[in-house]
C-alpha positions in Angstrom: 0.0 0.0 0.0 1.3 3.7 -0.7 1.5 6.3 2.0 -1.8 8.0 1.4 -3.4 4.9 1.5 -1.9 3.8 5.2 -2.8 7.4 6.3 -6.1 6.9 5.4 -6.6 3.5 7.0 -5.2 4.5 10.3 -7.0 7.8 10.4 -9.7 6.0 10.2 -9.2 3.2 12.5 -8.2 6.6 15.3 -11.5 7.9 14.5 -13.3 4.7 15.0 -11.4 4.3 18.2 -12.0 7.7 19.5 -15.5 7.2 18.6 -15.6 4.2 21.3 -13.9 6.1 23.9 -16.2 8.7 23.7 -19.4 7.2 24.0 -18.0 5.0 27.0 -17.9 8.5 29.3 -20.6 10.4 27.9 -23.2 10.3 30.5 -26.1 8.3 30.7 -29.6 9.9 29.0 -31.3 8.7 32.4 -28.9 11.1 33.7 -29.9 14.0 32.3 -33.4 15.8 33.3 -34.8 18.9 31.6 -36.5 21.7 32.8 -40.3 20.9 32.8 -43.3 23.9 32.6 -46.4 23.1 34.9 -48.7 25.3 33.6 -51.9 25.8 35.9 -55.3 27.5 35.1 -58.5 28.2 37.0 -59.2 25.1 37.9 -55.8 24.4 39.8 -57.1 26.3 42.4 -56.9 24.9 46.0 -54.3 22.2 44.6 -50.6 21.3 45.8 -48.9 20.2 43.0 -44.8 19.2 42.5 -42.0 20.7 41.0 -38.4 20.3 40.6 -35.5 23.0 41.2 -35.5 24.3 37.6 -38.9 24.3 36.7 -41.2 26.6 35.3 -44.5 27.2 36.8 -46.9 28.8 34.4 -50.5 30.4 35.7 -53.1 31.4 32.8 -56.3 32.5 34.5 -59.3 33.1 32.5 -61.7 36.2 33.1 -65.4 36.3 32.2 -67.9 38.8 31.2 -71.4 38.1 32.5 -74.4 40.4 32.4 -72.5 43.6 32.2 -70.3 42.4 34.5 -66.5 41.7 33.9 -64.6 38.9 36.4 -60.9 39.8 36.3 -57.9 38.2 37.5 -54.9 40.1 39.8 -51.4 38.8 38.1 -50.8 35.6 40.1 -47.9 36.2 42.6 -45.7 33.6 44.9 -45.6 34.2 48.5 -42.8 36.0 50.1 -40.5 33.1 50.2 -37.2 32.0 48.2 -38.5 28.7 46.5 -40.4 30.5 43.2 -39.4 33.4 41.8 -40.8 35.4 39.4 -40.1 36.1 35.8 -43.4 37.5 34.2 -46.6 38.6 34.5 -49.5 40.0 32.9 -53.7 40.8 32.8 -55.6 41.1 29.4 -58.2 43.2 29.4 -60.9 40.2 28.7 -60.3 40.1 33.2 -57.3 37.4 32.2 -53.7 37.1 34.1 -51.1 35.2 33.6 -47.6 34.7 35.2 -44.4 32.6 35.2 -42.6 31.3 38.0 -39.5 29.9 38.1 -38.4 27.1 41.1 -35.1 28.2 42.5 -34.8 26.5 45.8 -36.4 23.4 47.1 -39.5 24.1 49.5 -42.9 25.3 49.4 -44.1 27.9 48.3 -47.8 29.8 47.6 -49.2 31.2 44.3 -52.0 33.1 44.8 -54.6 35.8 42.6 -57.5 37.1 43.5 -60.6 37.5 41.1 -63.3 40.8 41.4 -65.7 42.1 39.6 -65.7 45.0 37.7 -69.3 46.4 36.4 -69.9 48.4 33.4 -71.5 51.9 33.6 -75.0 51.7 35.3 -73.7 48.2 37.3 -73.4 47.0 40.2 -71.2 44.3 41.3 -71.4 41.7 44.2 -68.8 43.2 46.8 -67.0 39.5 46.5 -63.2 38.3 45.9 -62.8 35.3 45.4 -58.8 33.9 45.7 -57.2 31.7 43.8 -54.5 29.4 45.6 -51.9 27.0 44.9 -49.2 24.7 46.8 -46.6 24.4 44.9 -43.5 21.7 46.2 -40.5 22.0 44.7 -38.0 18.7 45.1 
């Protein structure tokens, strides 16, 4: 065989060995975890649910108009503690809110909102709040 031809052989033979060697310390996919997004909506309410350090927690609360009445949402806030922090948050002017958390520490931690009503010109509304509430655990 000439030169080019040896060169071409073992170069490839490197490759295939480096290849091997590679894949034998590359970790193992079960390894690896991604971020998830929980995403909660009105119905969450009054739920504890689990997250892991990492996380995304995503609240999308839908307002209603009733009757000349509109039922909006406050932007959905954690508690005053170091677990969830926030990143976002927002209200439509249909009475939604939304708002995106993002798990920090491990612990427990509260997201709350509160829903009123707002009435149109001539309207009255039911002196009511209702709260929205969720445990979140973070692992």
């Amino acid at each position: 065989m000439g030169a080019t031809k040896w060169s071409t052989v073992l170069g490839a033979a490197g490759l295939a060995l480096v290849a091997v060697t590679g894949s034998a310390t590359a970790p193992a996919a079960a390894d690896v975890r991604l971020a998830q997004r929980v995403v909660l909506t009105n119905v969450d309410g009054d739920r504890t649910v689990t997250a892991s350090a990492g996380d995304d927690i995503e609240v999308r609360l839908t307002g209603y108009r009733e009757g000349g009445l509109t039922y909006t949402w406050s932007v959905p806030a954690a508690g005053d503690s170091p677990v969830l922090r926030s990143t976002g948050g927002t209200t439509t002017p249909s009475g939604g809110a939304s708002a995106v958390l993002h798990a920090d520490h491990t612990g427990v931690a509260t997201v709350s909102a509160q829903r009123r009503c707002v009435p149109d010109p001539g309207r009255a509304c039911p002196q009511v709040v209702t709260p929205w509430k969720v445990t979140v655990e973070v692992k």
